[in-house]
mmCIF file of the N, C-alpha and C atoms, coordinates in Angstrom:
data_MODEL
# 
_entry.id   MODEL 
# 
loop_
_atom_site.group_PDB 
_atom_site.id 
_atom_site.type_symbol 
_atom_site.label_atom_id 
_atom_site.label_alt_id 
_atom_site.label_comp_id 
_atom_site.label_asym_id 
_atom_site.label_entity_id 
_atom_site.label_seq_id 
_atom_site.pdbx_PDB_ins_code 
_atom_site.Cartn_x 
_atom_site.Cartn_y 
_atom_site.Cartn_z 
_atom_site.occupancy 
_atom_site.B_iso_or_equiv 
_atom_site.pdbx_formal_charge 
_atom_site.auth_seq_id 
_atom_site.auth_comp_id 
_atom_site.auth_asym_id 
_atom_site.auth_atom_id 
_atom_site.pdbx_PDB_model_num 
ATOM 1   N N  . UNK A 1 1  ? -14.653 7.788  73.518 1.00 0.00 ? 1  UNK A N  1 
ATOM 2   C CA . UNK A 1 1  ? -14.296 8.519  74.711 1.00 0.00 ? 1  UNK A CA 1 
ATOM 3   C C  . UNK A 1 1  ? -13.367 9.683  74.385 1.00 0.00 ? 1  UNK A C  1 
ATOM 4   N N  . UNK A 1 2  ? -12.649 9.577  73.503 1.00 0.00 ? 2  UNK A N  1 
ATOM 5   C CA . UNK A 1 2  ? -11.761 10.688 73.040 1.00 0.00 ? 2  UNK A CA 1 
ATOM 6   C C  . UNK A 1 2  ? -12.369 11.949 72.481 1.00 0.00 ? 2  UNK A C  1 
ATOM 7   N N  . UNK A 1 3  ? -13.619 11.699 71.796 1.00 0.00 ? 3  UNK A N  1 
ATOM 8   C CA . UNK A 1 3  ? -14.318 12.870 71.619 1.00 0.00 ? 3  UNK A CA 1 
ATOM 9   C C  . UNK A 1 3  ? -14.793 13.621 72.960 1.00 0.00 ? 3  UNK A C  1 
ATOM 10  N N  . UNK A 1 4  ? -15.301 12.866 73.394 1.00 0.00 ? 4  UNK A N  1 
ATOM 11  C CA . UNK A 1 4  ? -15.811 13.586 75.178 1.00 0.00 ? 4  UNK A CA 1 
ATOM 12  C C  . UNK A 1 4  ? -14.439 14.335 75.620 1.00 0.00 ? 4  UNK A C  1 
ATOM 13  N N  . UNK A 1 5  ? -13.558 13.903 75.486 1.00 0.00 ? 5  UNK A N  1 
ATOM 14  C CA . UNK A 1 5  ? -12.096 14.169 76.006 1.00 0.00 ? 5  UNK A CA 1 
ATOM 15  C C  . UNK A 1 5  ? -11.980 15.783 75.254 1.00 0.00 ? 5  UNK A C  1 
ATOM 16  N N  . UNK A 1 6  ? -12.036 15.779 73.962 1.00 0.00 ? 6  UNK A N  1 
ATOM 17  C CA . UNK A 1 6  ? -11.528 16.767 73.300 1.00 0.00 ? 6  UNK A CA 1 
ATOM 18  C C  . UNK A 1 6  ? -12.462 18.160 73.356 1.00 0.00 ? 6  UNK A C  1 
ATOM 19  N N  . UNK A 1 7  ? -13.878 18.097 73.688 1.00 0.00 ? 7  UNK A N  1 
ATOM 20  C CA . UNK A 1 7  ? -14.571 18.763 74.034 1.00 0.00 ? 7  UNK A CA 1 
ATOM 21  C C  . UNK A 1 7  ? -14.685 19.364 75.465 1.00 0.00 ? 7  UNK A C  1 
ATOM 22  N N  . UNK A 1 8  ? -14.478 18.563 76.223 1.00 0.00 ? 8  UNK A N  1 
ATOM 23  C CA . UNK A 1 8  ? -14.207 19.008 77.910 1.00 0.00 ? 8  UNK A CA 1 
ATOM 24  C C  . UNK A 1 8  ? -12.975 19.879 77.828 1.00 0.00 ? 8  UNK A C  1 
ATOM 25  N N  . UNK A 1 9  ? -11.947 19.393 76.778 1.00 0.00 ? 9  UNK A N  1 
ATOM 26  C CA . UNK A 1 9  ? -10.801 20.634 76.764 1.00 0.00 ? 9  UNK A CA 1 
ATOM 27  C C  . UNK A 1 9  ? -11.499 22.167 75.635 1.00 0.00 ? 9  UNK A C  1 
ATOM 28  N N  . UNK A 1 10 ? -12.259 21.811 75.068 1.00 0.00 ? 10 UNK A N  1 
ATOM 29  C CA . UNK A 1 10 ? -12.535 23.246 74.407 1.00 0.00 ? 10 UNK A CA 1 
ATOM 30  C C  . UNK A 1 10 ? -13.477 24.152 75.470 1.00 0.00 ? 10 UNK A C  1 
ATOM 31  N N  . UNK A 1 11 ? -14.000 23.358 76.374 1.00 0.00 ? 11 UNK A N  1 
ATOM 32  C CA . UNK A 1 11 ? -14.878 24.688 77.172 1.00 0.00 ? 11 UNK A CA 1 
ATOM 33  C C  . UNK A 1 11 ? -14.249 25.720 77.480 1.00 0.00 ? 11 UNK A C  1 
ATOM 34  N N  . UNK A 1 12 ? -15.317 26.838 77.464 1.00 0.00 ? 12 UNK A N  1 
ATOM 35  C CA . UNK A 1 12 ? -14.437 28.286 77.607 1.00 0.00 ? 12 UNK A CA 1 
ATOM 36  C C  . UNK A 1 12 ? -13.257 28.823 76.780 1.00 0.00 ? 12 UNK A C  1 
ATOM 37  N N  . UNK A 1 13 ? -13.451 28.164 75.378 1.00 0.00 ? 13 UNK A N  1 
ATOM 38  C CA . UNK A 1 13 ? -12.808 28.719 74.407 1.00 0.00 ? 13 UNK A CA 1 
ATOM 39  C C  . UNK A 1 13 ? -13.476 29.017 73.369 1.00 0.00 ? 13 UNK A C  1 
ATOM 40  N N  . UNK A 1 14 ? -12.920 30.091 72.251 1.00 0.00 ? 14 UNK A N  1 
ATOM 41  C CA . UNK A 1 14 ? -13.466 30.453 71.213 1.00 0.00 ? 14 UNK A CA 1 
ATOM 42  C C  . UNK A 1 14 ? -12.603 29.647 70.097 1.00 0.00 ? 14 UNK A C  1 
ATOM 43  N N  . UNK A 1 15 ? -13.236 29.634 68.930 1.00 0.00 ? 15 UNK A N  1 
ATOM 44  C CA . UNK A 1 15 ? -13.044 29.029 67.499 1.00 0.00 ? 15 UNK A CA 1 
ATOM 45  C C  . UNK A 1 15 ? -12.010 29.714 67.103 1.00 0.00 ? 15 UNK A C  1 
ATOM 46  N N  . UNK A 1 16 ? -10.885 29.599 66.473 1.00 0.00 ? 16 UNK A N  1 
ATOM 47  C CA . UNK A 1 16 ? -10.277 30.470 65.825 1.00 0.00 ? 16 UNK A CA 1 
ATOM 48  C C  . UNK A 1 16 ? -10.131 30.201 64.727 1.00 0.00 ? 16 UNK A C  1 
ATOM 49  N N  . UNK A 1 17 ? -10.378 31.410 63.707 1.00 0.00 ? 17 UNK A N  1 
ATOM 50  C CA . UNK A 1 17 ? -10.454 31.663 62.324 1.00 0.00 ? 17 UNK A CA 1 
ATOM 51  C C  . UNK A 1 17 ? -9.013  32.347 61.597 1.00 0.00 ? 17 UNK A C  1 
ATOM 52  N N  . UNK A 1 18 ? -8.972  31.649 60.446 1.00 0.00 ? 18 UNK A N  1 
ATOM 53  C CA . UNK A 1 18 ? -7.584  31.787 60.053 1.00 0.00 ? 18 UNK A CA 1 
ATOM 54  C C  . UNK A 1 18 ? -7.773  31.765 58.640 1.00 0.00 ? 18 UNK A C  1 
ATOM 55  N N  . UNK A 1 19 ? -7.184  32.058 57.591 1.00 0.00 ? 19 UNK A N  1 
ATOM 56  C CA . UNK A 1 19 ? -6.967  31.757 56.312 1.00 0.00 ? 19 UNK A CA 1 
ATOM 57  C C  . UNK A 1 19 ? -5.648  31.922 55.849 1.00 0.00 ? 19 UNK A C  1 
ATOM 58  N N  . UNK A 1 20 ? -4.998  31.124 55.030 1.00 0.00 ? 20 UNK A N  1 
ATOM 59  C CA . UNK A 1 20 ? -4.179  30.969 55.136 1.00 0.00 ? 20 UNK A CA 1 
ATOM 60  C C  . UNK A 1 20 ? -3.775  30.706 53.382 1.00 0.00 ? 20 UNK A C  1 
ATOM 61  N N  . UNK A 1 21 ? -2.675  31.512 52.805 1.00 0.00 ? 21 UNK A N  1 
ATOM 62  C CA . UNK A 1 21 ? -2.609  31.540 51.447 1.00 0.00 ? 21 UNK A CA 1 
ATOM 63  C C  . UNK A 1 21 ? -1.154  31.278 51.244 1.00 0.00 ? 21 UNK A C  1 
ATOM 64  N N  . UNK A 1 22 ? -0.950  29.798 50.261 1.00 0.00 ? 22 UNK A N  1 
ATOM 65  C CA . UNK A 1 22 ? 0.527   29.962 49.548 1.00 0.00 ? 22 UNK A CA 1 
ATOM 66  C C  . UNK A 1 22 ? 0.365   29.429 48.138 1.00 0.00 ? 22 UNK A C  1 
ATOM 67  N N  . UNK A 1 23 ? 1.480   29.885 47.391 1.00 0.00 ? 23 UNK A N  1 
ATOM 68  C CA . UNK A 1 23 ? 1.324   29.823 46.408 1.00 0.00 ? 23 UNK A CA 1 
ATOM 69  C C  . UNK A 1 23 ? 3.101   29.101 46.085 1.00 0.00 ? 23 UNK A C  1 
ATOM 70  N N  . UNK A 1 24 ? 2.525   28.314 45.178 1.00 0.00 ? 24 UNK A N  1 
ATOM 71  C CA . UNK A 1 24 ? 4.025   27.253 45.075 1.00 0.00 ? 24 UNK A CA 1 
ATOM 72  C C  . UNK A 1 24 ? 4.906   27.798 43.749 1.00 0.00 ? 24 UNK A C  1 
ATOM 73  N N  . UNK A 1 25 ? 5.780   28.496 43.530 1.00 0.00 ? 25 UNK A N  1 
ATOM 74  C CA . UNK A 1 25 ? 6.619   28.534 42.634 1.00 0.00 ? 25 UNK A CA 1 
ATOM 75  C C  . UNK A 1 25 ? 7.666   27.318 41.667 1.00 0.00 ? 25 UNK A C  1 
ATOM 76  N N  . UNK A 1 26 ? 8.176   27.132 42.671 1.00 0.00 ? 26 UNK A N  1 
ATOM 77  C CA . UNK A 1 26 ? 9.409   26.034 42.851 1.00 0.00 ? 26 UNK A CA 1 
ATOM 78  C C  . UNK A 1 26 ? 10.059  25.037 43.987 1.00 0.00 ? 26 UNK A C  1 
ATOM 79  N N  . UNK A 1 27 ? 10.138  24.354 43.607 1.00 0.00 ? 27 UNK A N  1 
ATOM 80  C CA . UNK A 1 27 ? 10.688  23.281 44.625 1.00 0.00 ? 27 UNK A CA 1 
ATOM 81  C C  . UNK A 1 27 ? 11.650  22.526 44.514 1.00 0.00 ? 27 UNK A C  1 
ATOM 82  N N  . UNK A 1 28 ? 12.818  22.704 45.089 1.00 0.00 ? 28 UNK A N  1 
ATOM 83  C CA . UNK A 1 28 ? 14.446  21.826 44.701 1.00 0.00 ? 28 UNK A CA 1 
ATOM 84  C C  . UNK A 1 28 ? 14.244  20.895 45.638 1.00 0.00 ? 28 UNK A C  1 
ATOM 85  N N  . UNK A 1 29 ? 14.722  19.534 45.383 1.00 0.00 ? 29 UNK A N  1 
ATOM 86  C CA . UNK A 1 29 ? 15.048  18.396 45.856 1.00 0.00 ? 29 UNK A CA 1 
ATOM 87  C C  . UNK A 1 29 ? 15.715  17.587 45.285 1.00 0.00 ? 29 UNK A C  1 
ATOM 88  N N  . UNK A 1 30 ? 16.263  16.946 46.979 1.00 0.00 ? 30 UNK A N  1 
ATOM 89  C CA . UNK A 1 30 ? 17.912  16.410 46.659 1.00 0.00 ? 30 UNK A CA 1 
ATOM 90  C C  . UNK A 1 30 ? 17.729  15.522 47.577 1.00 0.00 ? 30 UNK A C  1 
ATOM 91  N N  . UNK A 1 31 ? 18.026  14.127 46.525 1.00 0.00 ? 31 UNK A N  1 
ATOM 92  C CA . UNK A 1 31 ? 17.626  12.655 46.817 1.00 0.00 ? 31 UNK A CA 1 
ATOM 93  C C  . UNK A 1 31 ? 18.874  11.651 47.074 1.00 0.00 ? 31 UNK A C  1 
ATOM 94  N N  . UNK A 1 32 ? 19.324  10.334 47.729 1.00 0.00 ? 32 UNK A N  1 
ATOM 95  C CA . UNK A 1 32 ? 19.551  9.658  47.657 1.00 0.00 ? 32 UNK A CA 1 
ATOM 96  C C  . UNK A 1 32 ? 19.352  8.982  46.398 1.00 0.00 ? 32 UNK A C  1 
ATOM 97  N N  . UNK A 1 33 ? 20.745  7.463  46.497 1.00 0.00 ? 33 UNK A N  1 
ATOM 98  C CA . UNK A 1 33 ? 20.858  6.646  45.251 1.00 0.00 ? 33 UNK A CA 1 
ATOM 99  C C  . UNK A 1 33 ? 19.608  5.708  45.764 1.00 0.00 ? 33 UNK A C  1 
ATOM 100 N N  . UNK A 1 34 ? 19.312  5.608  47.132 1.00 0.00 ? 34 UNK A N  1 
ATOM 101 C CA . UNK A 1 34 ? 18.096  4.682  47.251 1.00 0.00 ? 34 UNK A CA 1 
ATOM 102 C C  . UNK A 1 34 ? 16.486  5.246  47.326 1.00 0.00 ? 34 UNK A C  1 
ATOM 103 N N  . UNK A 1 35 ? 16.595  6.575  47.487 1.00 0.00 ? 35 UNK A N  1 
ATOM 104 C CA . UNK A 1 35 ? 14.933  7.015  46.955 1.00 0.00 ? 35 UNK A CA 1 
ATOM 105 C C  . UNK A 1 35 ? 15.224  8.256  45.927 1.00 0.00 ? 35 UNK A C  1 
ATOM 106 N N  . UNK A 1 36 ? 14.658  7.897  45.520 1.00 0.00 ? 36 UNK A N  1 
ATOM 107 C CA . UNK A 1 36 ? 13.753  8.959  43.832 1.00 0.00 ? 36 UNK A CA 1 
ATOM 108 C C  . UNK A 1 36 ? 12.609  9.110  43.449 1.00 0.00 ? 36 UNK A C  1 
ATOM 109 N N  . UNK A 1 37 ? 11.896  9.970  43.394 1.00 0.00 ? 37 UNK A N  1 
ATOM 110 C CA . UNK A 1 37 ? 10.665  10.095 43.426 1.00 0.00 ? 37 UNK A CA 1 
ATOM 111 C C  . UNK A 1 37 ? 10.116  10.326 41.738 1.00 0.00 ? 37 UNK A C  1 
ATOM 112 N N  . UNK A 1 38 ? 9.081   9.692  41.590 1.00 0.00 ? 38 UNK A N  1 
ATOM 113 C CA . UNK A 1 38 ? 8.253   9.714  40.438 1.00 0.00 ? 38 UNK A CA 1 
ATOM 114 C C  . UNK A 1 38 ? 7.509   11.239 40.041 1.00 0.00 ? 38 UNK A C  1 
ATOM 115 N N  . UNK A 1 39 ? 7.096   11.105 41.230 1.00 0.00 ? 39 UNK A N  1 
ATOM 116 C CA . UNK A 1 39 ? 6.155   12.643 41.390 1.00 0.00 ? 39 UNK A CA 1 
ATOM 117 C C  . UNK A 1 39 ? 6.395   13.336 42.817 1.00 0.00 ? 39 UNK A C  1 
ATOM 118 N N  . UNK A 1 40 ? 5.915   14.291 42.861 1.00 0.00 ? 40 UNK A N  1 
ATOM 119 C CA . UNK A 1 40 ? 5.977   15.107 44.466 1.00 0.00 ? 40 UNK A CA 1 
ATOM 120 C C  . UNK A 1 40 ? 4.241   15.576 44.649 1.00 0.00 ? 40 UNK A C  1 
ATOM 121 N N  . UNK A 1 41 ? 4.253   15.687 45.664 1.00 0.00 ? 41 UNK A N  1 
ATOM 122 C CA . UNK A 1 41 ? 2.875   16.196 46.396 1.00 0.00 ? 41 UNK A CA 1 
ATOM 123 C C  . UNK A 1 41 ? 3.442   16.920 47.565 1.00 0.00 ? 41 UNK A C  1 
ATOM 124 N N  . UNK A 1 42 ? 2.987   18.007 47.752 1.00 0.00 ? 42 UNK A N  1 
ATOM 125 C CA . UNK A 1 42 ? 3.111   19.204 48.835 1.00 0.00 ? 42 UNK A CA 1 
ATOM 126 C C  . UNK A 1 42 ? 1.284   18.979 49.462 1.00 0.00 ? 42 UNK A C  1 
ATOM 127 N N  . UNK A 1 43 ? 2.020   18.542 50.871 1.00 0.00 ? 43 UNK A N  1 
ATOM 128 C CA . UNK A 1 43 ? 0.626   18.091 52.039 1.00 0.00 ? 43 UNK A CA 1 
ATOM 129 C C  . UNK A 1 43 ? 0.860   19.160 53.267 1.00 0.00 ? 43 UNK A C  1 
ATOM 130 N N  . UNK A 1 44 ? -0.419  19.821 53.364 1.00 0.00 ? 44 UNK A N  1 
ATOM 131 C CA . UNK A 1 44 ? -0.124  21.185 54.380 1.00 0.00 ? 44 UNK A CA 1 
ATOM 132 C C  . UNK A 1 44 ? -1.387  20.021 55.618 1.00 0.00 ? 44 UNK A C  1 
ATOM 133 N N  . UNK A 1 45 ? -0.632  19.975 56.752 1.00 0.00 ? 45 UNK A N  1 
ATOM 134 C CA . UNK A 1 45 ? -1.802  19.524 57.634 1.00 0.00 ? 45 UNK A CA 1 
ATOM 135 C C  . UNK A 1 45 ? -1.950  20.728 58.975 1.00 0.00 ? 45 UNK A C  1 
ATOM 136 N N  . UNK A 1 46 ? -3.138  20.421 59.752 1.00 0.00 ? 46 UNK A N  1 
ATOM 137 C CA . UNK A 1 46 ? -3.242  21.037 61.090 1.00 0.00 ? 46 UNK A CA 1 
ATOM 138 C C  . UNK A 1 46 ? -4.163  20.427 61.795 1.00 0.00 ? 46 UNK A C  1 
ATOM 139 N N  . UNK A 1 47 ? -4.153  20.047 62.313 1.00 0.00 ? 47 UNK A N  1 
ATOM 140 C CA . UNK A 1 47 ? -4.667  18.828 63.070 1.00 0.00 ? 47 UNK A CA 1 
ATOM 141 C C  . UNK A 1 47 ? -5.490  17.893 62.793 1.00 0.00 ? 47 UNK A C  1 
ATOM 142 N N  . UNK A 1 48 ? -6.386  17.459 62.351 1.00 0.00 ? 48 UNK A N  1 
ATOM 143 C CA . UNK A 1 48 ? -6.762  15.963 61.714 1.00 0.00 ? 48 UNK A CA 1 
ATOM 144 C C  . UNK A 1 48 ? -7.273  16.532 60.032 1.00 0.00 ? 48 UNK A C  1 
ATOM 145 N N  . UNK A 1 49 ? -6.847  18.031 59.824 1.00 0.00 ? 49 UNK A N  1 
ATOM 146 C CA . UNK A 1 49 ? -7.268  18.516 58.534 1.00 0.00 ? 49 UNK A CA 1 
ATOM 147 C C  . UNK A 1 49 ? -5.965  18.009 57.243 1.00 0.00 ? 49 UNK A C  1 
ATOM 148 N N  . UNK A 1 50 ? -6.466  17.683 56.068 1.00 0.00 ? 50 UNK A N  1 
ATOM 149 C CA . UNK A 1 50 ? -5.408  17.811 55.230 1.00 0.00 ? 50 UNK A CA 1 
ATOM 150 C C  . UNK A 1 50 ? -5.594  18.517 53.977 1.00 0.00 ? 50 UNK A C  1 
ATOM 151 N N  . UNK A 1 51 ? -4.564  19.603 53.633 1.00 0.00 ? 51 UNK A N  1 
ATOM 152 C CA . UNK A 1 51 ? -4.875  19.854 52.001 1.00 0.00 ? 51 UNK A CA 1 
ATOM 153 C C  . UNK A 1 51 ? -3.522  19.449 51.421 1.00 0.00 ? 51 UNK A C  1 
ATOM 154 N N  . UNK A 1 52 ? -3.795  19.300 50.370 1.00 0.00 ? 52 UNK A N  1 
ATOM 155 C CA . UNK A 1 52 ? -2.765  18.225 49.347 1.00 0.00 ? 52 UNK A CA 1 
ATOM 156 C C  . UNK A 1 52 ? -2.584  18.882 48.055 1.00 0.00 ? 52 UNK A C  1 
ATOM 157 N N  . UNK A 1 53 ? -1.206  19.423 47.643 1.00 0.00 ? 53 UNK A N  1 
ATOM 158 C CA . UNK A 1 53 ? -1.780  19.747 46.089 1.00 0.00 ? 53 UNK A CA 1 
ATOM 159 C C  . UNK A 1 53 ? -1.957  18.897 44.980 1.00 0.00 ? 53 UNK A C  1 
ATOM 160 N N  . UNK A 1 54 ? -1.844  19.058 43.667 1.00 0.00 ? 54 UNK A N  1 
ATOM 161 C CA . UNK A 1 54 ? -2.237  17.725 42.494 1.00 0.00 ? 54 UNK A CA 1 
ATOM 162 C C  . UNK A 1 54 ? 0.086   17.559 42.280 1.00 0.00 ? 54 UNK A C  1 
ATOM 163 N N  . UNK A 1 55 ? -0.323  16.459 42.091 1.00 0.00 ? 55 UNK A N  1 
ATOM 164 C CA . UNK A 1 55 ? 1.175   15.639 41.886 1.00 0.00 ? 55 UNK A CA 1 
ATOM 165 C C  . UNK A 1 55 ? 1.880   15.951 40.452 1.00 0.00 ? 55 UNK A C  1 
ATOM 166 N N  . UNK A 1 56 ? 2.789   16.413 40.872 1.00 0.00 ? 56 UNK A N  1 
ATOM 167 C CA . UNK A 1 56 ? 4.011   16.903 39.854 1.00 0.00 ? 56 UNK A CA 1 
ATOM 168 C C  . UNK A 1 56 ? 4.855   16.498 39.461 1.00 0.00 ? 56 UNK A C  1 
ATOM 169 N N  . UNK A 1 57 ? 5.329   15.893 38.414 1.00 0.00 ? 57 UNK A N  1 
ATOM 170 C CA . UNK A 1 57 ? 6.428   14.990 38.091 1.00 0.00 ? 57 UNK A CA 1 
ATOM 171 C C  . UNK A 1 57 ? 7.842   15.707 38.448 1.00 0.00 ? 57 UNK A C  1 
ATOM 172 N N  . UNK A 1 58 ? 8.688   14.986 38.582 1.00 0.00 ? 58 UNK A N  1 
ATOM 173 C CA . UNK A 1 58 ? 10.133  15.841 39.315 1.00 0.00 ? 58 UNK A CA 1 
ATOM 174 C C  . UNK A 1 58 ? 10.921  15.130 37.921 1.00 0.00 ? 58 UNK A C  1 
ATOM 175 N N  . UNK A 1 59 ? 11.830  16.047 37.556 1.00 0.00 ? 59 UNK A N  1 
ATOM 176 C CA . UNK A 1 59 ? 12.705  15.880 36.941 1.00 0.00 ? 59 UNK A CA 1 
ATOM 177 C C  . UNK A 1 59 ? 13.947  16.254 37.168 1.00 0.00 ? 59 UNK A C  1 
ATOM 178 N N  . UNK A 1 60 ? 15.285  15.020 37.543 1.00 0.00 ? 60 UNK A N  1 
ATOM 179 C CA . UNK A 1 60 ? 16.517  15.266 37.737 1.00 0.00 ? 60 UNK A CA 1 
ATOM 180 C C  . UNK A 1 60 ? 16.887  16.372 36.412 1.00 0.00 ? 60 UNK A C  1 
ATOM 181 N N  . UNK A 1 61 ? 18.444  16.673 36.886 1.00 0.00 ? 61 UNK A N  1 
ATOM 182 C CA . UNK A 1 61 ? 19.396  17.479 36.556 1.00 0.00 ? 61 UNK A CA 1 
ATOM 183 C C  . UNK A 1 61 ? 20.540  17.308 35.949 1.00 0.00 ? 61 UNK A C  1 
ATOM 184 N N  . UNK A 1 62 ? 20.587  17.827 34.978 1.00 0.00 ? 62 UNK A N  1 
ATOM 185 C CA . UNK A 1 62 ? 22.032  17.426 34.018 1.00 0.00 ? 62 UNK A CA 1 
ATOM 186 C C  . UNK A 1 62 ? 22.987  16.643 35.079 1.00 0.00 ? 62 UNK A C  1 
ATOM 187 N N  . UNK A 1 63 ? 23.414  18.136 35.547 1.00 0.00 ? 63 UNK A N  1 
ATOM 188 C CA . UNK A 1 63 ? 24.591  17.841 36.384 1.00 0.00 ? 63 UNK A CA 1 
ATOM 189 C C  . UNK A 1 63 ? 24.934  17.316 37.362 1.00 0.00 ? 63 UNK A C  1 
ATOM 190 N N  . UNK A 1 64 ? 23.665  17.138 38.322 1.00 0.00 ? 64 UNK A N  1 
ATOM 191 C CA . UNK A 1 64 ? 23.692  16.565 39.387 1.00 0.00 ? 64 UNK A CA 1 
ATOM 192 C C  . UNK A 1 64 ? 22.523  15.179 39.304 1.00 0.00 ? 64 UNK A C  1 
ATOM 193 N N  . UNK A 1 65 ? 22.024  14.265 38.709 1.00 0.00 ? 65 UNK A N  1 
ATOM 194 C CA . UNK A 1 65 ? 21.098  13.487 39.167 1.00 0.00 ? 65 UNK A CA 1 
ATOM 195 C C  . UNK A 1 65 ? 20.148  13.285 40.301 1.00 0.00 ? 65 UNK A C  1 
ATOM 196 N N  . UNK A 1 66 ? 21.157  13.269 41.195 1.00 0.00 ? 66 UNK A N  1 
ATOM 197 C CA . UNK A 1 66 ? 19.965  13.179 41.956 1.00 0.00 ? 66 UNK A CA 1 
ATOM 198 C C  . UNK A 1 66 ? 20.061  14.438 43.040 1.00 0.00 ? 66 UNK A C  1 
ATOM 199 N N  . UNK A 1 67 ? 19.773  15.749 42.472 1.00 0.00 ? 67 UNK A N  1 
ATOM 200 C CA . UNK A 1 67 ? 18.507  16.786 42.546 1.00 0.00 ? 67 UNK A CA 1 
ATOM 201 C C  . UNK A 1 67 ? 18.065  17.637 41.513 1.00 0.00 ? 67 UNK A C  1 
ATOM 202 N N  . UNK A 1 68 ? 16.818  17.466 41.767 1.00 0.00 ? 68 UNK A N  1 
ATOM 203 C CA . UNK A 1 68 ? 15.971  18.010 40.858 1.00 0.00 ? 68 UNK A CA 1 
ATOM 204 C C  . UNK A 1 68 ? 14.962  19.294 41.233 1.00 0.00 ? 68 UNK A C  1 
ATOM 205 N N  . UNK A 1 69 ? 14.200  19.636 39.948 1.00 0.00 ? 69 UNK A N  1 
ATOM 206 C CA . UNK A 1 69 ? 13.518  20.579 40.700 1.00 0.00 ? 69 UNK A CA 1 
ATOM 207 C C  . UNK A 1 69 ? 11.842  20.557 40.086 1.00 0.00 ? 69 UNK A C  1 
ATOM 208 N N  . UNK A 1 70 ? 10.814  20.694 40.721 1.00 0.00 ? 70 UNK A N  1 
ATOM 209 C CA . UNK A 1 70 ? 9.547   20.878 40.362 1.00 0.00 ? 70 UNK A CA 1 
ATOM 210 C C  . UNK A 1 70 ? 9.327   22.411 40.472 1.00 0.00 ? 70 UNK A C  1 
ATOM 211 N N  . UNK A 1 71 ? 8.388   22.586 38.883 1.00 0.00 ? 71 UNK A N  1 
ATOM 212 C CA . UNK A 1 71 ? 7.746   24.296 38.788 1.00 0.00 ? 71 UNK A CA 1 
ATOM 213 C C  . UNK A 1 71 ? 6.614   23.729 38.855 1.00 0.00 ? 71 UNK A C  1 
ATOM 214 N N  . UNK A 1 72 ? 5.902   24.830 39.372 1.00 0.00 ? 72 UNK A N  1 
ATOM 215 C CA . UNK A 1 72 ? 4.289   24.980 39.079 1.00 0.00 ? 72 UNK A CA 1 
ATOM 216 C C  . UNK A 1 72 ? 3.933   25.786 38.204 1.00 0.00 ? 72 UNK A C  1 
ATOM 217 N N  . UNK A 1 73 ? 3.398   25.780 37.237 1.00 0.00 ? 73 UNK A N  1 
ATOM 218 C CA . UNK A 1 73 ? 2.897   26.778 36.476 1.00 0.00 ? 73 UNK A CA 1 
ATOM 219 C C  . UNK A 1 73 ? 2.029   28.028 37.329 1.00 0.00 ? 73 UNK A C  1 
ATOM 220 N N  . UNK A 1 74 ? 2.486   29.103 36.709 1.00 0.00 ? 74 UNK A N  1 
ATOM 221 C CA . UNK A 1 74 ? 1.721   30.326 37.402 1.00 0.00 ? 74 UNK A CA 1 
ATOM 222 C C  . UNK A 1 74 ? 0.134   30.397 36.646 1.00 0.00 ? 74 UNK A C  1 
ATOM 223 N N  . UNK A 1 75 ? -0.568  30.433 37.959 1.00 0.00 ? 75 UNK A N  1 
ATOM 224 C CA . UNK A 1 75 ? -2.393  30.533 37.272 1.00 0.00 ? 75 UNK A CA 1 
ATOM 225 C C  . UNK A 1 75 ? -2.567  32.327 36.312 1.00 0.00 ? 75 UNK A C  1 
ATOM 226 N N  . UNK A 1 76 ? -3.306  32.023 35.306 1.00 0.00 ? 76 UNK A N  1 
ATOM 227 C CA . UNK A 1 76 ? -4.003  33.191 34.654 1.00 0.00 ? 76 UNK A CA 1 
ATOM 228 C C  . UNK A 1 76 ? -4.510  33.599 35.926 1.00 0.00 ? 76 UNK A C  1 
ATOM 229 N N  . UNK A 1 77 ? -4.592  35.024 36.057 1.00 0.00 ? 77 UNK A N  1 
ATOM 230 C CA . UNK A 1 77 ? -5.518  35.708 36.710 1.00 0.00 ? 77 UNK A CA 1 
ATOM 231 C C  . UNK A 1 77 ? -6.392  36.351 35.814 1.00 0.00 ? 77 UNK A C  1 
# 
């Protein structure tokens, strides 16, 4: 029934088209003594869609333990 639902709300609307580009450099994070993460994943959603990137190991910091930071390597063009 929820599909019937979600379609009776699109009548008289158009599709909208979008593209949408990021590109991940770096990422600082700053954790608690009770969570620490193994790896990180960056999850972009919009409504029942998901893109996910591939999982990055995080590595703490001399000075501070618990924050760290994930690089992405920059792609060859």
């Amino acid at each position: 029934m929820a599909s019937v639902w979600k379609r009776l709300q699109r009548v008289g609307k158009h599709a909208s088209k979008f593209q949408f580009v990021a590109s991940y450099q770096e990422l600082m994070v700053e954790c608690t003594k009770k969570w620490q993460p193994d790896k990180l994943v960056v999850v972009w959603t919009r409504r029942s869609r998901r893109k996910s990137s591939k999982a990055h190991s995080w590595q703490p910091g001399i000075k501070n333990p618990y924050r760290g930071v994930v690089v992405w390597p920059v792609p060859e063009n």
